[in-house]
C-alpha positions in Angstrom: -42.7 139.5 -14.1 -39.2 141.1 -13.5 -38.2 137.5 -12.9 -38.9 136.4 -16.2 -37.9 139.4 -18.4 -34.4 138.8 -16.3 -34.7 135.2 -17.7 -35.8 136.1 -21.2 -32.8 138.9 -21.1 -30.4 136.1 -20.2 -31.4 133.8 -23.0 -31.5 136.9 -26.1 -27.9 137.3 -25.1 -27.0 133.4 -25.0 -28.8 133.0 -28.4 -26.7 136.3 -29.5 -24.3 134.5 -29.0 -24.7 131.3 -31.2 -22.8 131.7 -35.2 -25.1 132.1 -37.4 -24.6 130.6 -41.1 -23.5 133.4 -42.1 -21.1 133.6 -39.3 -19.4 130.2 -40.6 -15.5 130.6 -40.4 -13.8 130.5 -43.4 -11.7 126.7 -44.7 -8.1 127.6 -46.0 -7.8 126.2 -49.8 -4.7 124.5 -51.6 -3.3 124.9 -55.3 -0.4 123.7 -57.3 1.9 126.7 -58.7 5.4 126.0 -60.1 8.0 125.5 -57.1 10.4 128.5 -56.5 13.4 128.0 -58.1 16.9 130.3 -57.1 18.5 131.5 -59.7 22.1 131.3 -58.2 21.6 127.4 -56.9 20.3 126.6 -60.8 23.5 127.8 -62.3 25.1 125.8 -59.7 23.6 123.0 -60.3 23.7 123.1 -63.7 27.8 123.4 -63.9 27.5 120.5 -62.0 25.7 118.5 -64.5 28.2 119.7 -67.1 31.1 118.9 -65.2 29.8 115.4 -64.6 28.6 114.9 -68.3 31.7 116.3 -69.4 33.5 113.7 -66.8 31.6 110.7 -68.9 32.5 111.9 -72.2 35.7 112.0 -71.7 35.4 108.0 -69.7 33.7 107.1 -72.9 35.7 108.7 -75.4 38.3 106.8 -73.4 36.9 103.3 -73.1 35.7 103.2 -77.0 39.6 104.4 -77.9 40.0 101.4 -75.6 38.2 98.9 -77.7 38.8 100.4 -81.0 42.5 99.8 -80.6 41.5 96.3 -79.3 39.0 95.6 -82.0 42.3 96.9 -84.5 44.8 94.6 -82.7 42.4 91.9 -82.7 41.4 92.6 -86.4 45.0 92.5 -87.1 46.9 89.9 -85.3 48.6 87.8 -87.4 48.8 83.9 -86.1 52.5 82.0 -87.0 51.2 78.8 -89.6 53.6 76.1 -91.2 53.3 75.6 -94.6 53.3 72.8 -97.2 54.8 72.7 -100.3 51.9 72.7 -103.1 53.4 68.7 -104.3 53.2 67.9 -100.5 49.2 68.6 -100.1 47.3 65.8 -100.1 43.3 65.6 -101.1 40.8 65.7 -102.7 39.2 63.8 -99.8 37.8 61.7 -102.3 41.3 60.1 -102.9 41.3 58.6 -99.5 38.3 56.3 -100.2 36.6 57.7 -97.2 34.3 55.3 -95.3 30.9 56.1 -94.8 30.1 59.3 -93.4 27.4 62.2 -93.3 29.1 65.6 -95.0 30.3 68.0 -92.4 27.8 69.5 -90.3 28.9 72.9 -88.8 29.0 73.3 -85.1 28.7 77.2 -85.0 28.7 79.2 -82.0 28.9 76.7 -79.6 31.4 74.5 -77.7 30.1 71.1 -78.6 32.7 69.4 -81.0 32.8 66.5 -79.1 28.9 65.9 -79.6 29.6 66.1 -83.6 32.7 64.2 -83.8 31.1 61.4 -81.5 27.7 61.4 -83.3 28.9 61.4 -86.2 31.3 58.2 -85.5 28.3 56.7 -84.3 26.4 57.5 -87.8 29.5 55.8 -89.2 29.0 52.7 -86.9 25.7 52.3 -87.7 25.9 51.7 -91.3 29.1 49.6 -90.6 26.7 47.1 -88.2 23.5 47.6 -90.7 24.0 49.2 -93.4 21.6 52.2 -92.6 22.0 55.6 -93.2 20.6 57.2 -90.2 21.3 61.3 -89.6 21.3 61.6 -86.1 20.4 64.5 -83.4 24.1 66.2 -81.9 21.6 68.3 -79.3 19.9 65.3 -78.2 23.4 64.3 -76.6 24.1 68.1 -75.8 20.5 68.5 -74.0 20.9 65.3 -71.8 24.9 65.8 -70.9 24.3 69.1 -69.8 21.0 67.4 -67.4 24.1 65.0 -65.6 26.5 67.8 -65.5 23.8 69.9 -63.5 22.9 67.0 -61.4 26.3 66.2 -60.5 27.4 70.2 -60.0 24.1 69.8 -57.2 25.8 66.8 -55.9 29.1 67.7 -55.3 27.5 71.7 -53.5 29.2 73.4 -56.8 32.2 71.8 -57.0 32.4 70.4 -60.6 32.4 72.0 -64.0 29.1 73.0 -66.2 30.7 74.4 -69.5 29.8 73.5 -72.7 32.7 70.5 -73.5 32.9 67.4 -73.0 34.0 64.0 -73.9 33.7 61.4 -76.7 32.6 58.9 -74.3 29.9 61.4 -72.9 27.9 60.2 -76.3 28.0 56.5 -75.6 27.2 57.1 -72.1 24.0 59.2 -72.9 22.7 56.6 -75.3 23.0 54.0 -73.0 20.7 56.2 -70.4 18.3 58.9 -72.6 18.6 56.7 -76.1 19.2 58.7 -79.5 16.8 60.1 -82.1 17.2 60.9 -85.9 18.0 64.6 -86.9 14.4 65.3 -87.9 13.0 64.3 -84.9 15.0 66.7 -82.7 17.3 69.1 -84.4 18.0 71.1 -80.9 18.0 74.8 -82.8 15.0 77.4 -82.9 16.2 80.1 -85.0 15.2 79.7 -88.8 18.5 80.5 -90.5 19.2 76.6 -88.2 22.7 78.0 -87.3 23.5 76.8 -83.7 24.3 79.4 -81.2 24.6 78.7 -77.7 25.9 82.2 -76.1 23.1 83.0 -74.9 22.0 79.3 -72.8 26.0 79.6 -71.7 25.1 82.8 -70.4 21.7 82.3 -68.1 23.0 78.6 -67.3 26.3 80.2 -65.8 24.0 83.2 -64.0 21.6 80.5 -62.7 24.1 78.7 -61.1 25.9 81.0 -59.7 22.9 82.3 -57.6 22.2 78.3 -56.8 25.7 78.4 -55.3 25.4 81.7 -54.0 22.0 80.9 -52.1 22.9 77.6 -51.3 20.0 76.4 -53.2 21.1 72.4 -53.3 17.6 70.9 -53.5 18.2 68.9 -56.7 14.3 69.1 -58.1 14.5 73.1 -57.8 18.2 72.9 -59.5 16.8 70.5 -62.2 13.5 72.6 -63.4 15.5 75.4 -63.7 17.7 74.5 -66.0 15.1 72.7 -67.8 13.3 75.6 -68.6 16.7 77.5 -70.1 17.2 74.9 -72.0 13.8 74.1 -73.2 13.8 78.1 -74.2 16.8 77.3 -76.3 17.2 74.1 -77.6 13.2 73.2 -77.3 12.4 69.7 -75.3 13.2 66.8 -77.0 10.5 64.2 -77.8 9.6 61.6 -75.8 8.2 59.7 -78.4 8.1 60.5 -82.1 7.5 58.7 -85.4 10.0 57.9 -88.2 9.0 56.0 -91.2 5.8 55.5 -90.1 6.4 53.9 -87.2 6.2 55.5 -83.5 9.7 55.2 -81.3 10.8 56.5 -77.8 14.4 57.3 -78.4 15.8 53.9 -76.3 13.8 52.0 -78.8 15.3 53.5 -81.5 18.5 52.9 -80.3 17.4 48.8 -79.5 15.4 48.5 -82.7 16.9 50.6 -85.1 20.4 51.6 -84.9 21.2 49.0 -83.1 24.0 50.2 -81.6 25.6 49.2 -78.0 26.9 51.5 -76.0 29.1 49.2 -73.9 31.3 47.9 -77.2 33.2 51.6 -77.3 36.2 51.9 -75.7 38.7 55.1 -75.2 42.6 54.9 -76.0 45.0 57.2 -74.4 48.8 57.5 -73.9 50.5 59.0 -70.9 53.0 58.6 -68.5 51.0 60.0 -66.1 49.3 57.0 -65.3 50.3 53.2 -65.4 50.4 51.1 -68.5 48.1 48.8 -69.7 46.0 49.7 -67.3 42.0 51.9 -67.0 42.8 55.4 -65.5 41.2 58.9 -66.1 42.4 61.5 -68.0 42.8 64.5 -66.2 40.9 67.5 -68.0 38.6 70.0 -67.6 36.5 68.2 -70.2 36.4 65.1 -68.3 34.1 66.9 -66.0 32.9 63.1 -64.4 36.2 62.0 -63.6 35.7 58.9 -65.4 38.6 56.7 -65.6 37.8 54.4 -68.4 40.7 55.3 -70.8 43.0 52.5 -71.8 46.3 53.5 -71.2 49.0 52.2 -73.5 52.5 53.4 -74.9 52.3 55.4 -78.1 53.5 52.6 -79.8 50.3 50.6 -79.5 48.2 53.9 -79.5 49.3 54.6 -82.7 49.3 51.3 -84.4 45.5 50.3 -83.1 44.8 53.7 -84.7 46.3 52.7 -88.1 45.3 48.9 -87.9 41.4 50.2 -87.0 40.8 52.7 -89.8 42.6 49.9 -92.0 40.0 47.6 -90.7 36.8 49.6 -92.1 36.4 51.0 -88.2 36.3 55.1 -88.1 37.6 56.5 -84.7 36.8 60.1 -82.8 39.7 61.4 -82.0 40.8 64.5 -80.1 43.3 67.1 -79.0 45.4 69.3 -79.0 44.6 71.6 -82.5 46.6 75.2 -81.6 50.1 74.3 -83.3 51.5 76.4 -86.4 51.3 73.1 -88.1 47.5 73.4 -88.4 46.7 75.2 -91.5 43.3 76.0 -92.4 44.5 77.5 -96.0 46.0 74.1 -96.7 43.9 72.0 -94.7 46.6 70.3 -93.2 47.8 69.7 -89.4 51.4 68.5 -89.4 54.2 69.1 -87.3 57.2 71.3 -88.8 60.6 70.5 -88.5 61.1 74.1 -86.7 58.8 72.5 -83.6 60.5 69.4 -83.5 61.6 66.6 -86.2 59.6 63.7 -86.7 62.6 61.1 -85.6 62.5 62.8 -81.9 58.7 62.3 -81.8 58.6 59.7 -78.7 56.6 58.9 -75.6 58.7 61.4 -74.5 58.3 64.3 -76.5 54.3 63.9 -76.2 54.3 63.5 -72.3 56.9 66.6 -72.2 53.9 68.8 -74.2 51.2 67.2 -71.9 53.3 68.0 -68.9 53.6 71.7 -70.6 50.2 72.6 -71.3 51.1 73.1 -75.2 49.0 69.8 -75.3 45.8 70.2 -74.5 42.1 69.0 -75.0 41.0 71.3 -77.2 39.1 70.0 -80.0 37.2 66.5 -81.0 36.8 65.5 -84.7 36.3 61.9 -86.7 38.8 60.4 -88.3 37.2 58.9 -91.5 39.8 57.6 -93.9 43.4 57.2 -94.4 46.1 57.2 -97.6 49.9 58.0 -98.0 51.6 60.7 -99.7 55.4 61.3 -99.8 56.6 58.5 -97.2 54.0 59.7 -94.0 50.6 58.4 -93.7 48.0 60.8 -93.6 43.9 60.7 -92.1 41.1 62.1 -93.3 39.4 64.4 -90.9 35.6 65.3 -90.7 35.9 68.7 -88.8 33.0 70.3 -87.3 34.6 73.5 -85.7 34.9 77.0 -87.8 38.4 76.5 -89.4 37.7 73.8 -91.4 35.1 75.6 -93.0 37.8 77.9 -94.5 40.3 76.0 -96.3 40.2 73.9 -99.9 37.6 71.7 -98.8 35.1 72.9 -96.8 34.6 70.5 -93.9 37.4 68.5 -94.2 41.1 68.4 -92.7 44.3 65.8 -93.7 46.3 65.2 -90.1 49.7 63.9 -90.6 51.1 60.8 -88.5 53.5 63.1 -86.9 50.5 65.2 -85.5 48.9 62.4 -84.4 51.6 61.2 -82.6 52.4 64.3 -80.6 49.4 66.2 -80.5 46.0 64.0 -80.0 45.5 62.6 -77.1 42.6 60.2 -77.3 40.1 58.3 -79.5 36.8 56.0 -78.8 36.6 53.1 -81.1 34.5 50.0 -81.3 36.5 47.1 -78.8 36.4 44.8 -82.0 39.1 47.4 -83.8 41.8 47.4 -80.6 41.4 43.9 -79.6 45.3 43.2 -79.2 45.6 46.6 -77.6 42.8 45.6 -75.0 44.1 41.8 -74.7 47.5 43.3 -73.6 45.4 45.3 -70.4 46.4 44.1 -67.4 43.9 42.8 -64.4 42.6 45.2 -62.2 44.2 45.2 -59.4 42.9 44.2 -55.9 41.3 47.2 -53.7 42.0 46.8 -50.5 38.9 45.8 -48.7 36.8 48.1 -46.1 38.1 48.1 -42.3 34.7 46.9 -41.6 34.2 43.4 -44.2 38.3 42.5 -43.1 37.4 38.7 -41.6 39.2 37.9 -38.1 41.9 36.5 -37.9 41.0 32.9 -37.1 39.0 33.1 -40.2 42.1 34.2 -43.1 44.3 31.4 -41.6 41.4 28.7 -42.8 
């Protein structure tokens, strides 16, 4: 019995020992209260801050002094123009019995003159073949050049120009390979007010490839559906099929069927002594971004009388470059040269080359020359202008170039191979390429 009181002692105090519930420890709690703050590292920080905003004040009060005085000089720089005397002026362009032509369509913010001038030349050809007035699409052109000028940047890893000019030619070419639709079926703008305004595209084009040519991306389907899609966003697709008149076209059949214009019957005149007479060779700039060397070369002499002899002939001609000479006047709508720049007796192959040579030449601008007339001993053409200038001056769309400027200043002009016939008769025979190391015959074989 001692045993088990011992036992039953034992197990009082074990069980003594067990927590209770009411014995439970305590669990620590957690609250959000505002975080300490020191008085001493606030004021510190804030004249910091102050120092730092007062720092960015005075940058921007300097940068927008910067661009105000910019903006003024900008605002006011005055540009050095020749002048006509009032009797001297020709015009209206009426007087000129212009050939047929669409009025002036305004290129806007973009860089595509050469897309106008060339459409609109082919406009002109079209009636001349079939007497059809057909308002054609400048951004189907636009839409497809800038597809090849993608492809061959992809080609050539980055190493060829994507910018918004081009050539003449580029219009011929692209017909020959996308076709042509009328205005209505693709007119290439979204924004209702229709004014054209390609800042934007230039801008994500020229970001997307960069990072193409940054990452090395080459593969060409990637490339492609990229720019595709900028300038879908922009310009909207153009139609792979669409109606006009009642009657459903791709835009090769309209070209075959309708306009019935061919491609391959334009040719390109230029005149340099940069490259051999009488013979094909390209013109070197930027705008020839495809190298092509399809221009005819001739002396001026011929250039400028297959010029004269064309437009004579009922042909209109796209012509282009150089238009950043005093002697353009927007007021007047003239482009002349002045007898301060040079007088027209000492206008020569010479002369031209020199400002070629220079860079006071240059391929700025493409435009279609419509008409022709004389006034006061020089022979003058009538321009159809697309770019901002000629928007500005007696009659809106219009400019009169004098044969002096044409003589020094343009550089080029696509015409129909009919109009230049003795110019392209005079071409001489390509001449022989010298034949792979791998196709010479042997020996034994020349000597039969």
């Amino acid at each position: 019995m001692l045993r088990s009181l011992r036992i039953l002692a034992v197990l009082a105090v074990f069980v003594s020992a067990l927590p209770t519930r009411a014995q439970t420890p305590v669990r620590d709690t957690a609250i959000y209260e505002p975080d300490l703050k020191d008085d001493v590292l606030e004021q510190i920080k804030d004249r910091d801050r102050k120092a730092q905003d007062g720092s960015a004040a005075a940058l921007a009060a300097i940068r927008k002094a910067q661009e105000e005085k910019r903006t003024r000089e900008r605002d006011g720089r005055k540009v050095l123009r020749a002048t006509l005397p009032e009797n001297e002026l020709p015009g209206p362009p009426e007087s000129f019995k212009p050939l047929f032509h669409f009025e002036p369509q305004a290129q806007y913010m973009t860089g595509t003159c050469w897309a106008f001038a060339a459409t609109s030349f082919v406009e002109s050809e079209a009636f001349r073949i079939s007497g059809q007035k057909i308002k054609l699409s400048e951004m189907h052109s636009v839409y497809y050049e800038y597809l090849d000028k993608v492809a061959r940047f992809v080609q050539e890893r980055g190493d060829s120009l994507v910018s918004e000019g081009s050539q003449h030619s580029a219009v011929p070419r692209v017909l020959a390979k996308y076709g042509v639709v009328p205005l209505e079926a693709y007119r290439g703008v979204k924004s209702p007010d229709g004014w054209h305004d390609h800042m934007a595209l230039s801008r994500e084009l020229s970001a997307f490839l960069s990072f193409v040519k940054k990452e090395e991306r080459w593969d060409e389907s990637f490339v492609m559906a990229g720019v595709r899609e900028i300038l879908d966003r922009h310009l909207g697709a153009p139609p792979t099929e669409f109606e006009w008149k009642g009657k459903k076209y791709t835009p090769r059949s309209f070209l075959d069927k309708v306009l019935k214009v061919k491609p391959e019957d334009y040719v390109e005149l230029m005149s340099t002594l940069s490259a051999p007479f009488f013979r094909k060779s390209e013109l070197k700039v930027p705008d020839n971004w495809w190298h092509g060397e399809h221009f005819y070369n001739v002396p001026l002499e011929l250039f400028y009388s297959s010029l004269v002899s064309s437009v004579a002939s009922g042909y209109t001609v796209a012509i282009g470059g150089d238009v950043s000479e005093p002697g353009k006047n927007y007021r007047q709508d003239v482009a002349f040269i002045p007898t301060f720049d040079i007088p027209a007796d000492y206008i020569d192959q010479y002369a031209r080359e020199y400002r070629i040579e220079n860079g006071s030449t240059g391929d700025d601008h493409g435009i279609h020359l419509v008409g022709m007339s004389t006034l006061g001993g020089h022979t003058w053409f009538l321009i159809k202008d697309s770019g901002r200038s000629a928007r500005h001056g007696r009659f809106p769309g219009y400019y009169f170039f004098r044969d002096d400027f044409v003589k020094l200043k343009m550089l080029t002009y696509l015409v129909h191979k009919d109009a230049v016939k003795d110019a392209l008769a005079a071409m001489l025979p390509p001449e022989p390429q010298p034949a792979p190391e791998g196709d010479k015959a042997p020996a034994e074989d020349q000597k039969k």
